[in-house]
C-alpha positions, 0 to 999 in steps of 0.5 A: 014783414019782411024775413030776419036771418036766424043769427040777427033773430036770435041775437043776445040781448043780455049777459045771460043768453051769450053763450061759450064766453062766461069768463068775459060776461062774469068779469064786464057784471062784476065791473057793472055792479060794481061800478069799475068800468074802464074807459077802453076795452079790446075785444080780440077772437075769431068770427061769430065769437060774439064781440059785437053783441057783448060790446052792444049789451055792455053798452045798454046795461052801462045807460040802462036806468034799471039795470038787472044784476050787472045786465040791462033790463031792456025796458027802459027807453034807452034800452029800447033806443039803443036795441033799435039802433037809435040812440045817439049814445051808442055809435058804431064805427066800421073801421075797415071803410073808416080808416082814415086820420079823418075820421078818427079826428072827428070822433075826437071831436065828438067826444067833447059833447056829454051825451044828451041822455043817459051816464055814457058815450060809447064808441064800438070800434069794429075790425079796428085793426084795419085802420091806418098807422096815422089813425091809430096815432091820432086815436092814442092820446084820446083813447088814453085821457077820454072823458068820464063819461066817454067808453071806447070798445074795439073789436078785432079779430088780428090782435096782433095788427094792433100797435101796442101803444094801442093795446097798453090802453086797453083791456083785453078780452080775448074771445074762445071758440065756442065748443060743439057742445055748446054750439049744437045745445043752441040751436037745439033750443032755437029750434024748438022755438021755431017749431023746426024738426031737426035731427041731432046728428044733423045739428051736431054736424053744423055745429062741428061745421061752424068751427067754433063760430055761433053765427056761422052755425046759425048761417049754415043751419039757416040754409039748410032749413031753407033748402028742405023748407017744411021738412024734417032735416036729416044728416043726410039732407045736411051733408048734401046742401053743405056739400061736405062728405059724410066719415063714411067715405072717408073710411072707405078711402082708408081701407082701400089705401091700405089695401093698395087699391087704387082702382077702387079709391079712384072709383070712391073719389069719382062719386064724389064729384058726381056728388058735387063736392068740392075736391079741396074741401075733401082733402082738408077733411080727410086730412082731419080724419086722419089726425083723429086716427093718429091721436086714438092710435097715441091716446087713450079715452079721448072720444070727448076730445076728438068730438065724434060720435061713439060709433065714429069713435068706434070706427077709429079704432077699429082702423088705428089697429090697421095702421102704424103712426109712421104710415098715417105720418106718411098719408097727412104729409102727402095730403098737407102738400096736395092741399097747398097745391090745390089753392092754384091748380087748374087741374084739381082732380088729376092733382088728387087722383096722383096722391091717392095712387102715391097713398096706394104705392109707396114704392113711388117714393124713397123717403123713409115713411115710405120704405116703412108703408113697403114694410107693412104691405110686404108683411101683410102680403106674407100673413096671407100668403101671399109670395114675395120677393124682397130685392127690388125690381132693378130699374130698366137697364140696371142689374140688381146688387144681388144678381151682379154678386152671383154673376160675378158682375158689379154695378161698375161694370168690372169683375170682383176680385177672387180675393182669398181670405188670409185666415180661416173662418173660426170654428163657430162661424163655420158650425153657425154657416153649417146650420143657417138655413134652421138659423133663419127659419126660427127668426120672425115676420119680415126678417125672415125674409130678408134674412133668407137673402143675406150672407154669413161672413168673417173678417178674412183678414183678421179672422175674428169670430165676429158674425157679419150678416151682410143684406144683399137688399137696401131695404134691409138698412131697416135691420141695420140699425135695430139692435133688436133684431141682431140680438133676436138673431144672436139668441136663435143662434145661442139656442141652435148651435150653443155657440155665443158670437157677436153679430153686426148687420151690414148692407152689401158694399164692395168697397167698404165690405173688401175685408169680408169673406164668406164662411167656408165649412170645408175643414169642419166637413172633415172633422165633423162629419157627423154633424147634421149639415143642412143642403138645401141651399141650391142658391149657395154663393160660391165659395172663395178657392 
């Protein structure tokens, strides 16, 4: 005899095997027992939901002569007849290679003849969404006023495709996808029927990989047992026929992106096509993968939700501590576009290998994602040690702000005006500008940093004591608009010198900034001298004369 595909074997033949669909089988046993069939039904939801066969068990359990609590006995000879397919009570219709007005016509002929056995005709209408505007018209009053005796059920997985005249004739079931738990407790039960050695981890993984299908759990398992025919099934030995990538992988691709390695994130996606899997299907995971981070950074107690593995689960929060939700923002953004390119690139690897540098070198790009990734790796280089510098490398033939201040150049090419400031920097600013190097040593992570680059000026035409921190780096508009920070630095500065100002972060701008003079200490040199007056600043800026 010949070999049946596991997902034919091991159809449903009563309520009670369907599985992930109780809200439908309870309401078609209650209708059943009851006695309240309606005359059209529409059975909407995805594929390998299990529309086909509820609609194939409802139309046995309505001629069933001995029915079994609202489910058929599948004994009796229409039972049997219609289980083997050749009843003429029961016709299916493939409406996809059926569409026509024609067609449709000819049902609503038929329809006119009782059937020659049992209570009911039953008219299984598959994938009806593909039939043709004139044929769903010539369907409309039939499907509206059948006989008694006649039942209409149509299947589709596009709902939306239908007309609504259509839909106000029928009830509408709508189909869920069928969870993993419920999925791998199938084939787990199946297995041991087929006396099959199979690992959890593996079936828990097919059924993940079915996508809330049951006959594509049932297809893919199928494979898999084919290809290691007589052997135990690994998760290893899953991975490998399904040409997936374990989360193993992706992990390694995480830390090698967050450590700014591209050479070893190459190296990591290089096994993988040596391994034979396929590019656009890694990138669809590892964007999942991510997801999953973002909603363990964002939730607490969700393992359930996330359906992975307590050590997977383990793992993802090991890694959310690793990363801010801006960067994994950043990452899934950039992956989203990689993955709609891939559909017509010729050239998939090289399209991949140019995000994971992107993923590795976030100064490639100015958005703000990106500037807030140059933060992170410019804090961790600082945890370790590491020296760096924070104005940006000045593109070739361009002279940084910073540089152009110093030397007396701006990036217009022209000198800045010596301007003289009309009045004198208040006392304050002046003790404040004395002690700014101890000021900013007492400031925290990354803001040091670019403090250490600013300068401390005044309104030197109006000569208020208002405190201006102008940053001479553009990436230090992230300060500009935190009033955290200058109030961090407003209470450091309380703290040192006992002096209370107002501060206001600014980001240097000739034009806008033109008011804007830098502190001299000079007069409170003179009446001050006793004062501890900190030198070390062999970068000074020059003071205005």
């Amino acid at each position: 005899m010949s070999y049946t595909a596991l997902y034919r074997k091991f159809r449903p033949d009563t309520f009670a095997d369907v599985k992930g669909q109780d809200h439908i089988v309870t309401t078609l046993k209650n209708q059943i027992q009851a006695d309240r069939l309606g005359h059209a039904y529409l059975f909407c939801g995805t594929r390998g939901t299990g529309k086909t066969t509820i609609a194939k068990i409802l139309a046995k359990a309505v001629n069933c002569e001995h029915p079994v609590d609202g489910s058929p006995c599948n004994e009796c000879a229409s039972c049997k007849a219609i289980q083997a397919g050749i009843s003429t009570n029961v016709i299916e219709i493939d409406a996809a290679s059926n569409n026509g007005v024609d067609n449709i016509r000819e049902i609503r002929d038929e329809v006119a003849y009782r059937p020659t056995q049992g209570r009911f005709k039953v008219y299984i209408i598959d994938e009806v969404h593909m039939l043709s505007t004139g044929a769903f018209n010539a369907l409309l009053k039939t499907l509206e006023e059948p006989p008694s005796y006649v039942i209409f059920i149509l299947a589709t997985t596009e709902a939306n495709k239908i007309p609504v005249t259509i839909l106000s004739r029928c009830q509408r079931y709508d189909f869920k996808r069928i969870t993993v738990d419920t999925i791998a407790a199938r084939l787990k039960e199946l297995m041991e029927t087929e006396q099959v050695e199979v690992e959890d981890k593996a079936i828990r993984y097919i059924a993940k990989a079915a996508d809330g299908a049951m006959r594509d759990a049932l297809s893919l398992l199928d494979q898999c047992i084919a290809f290691y025919l007589g052997q135990k099934l690994t998760y290893e030995k899953v991975l490998e026929v399904l040409g997936t990538v374990d989360t193993e992988i992706f992990s390694r691709m995480l830390r090698c992106i967050l450590k700014g390695d591209v050479s070893g994130s190459i190296h990591t996606l290089e096994q993988l096509i040596i391994q034979g899997k396929e590019l656009g299907q890694f990138v669809t995971d590892f964007t999942w993968y991510l997801r999953n981070l973002l909603l363990v950074r964002n939730t607490e107690g969700e393992e359930e939700a996330l359906d992975v593995s307590a050590e997977q689960y383990r793992i993802l929060q090991e890694e959310s501590k690793m990363v801010d939700d801006e960067t994994l923002m950043r990452y899934i953004r950039i992956l989203s576009e990689l993955s709609s390119q891939l559909r017509y690139a010729v050239q998939k690897r090289v399209l991949v290998e140019v995000a994971l540098v992107k993923l590795c070198r976030p100064q490639m790009e100015t958005n703000l994602d990106s500037v807030l990734d140059r933060l992170r790796i410019l804090e961790e280089k600082m945890e370790q040690g590491i020296p760096v510098q924070a104005v940006q490398a000045a593109a070739p033939g361009q002279i940084p702000a910073q540089a152009a201040e110093t030397q007396g150049i701006y990036p217009s090419g022209e000198a800045a005006p010596a301007v003289k400031p009309t009045k004198a920097a208040p006392e304050d600013l002046q003790k404040i500008r004395a002690q700014w190097k101890a000021i900013v040593g007492q400031t925290s992570g990354m803001f040091r940093q670019f403090l250490q680059k600013s300068v401390p000026k005044y309104n030197g035409e109006t000569g208020d004591a208002r405190l201006f921190v102008e940053f001479q780096d553009s990436l230090g508009a992230m300060y500009v608009d935190r009033p955290e920070a200058a109030q961090e630095l407003q209470q450091i500065i309380e703290q040192t010198t006992g002096k209370t100002v107002e501060v206001e972060m600014i980001l240097a701008d000739q034009k806008k900034n033109s008011a804007l003079s830098e502190i001299s200490v000079d007069s409170l040199l003179e009446e001050t001298v006793h004062m501890p007056i900190d030198y070390e600043d062999d970068d000074e800026p020059e003071e205005f004369e």
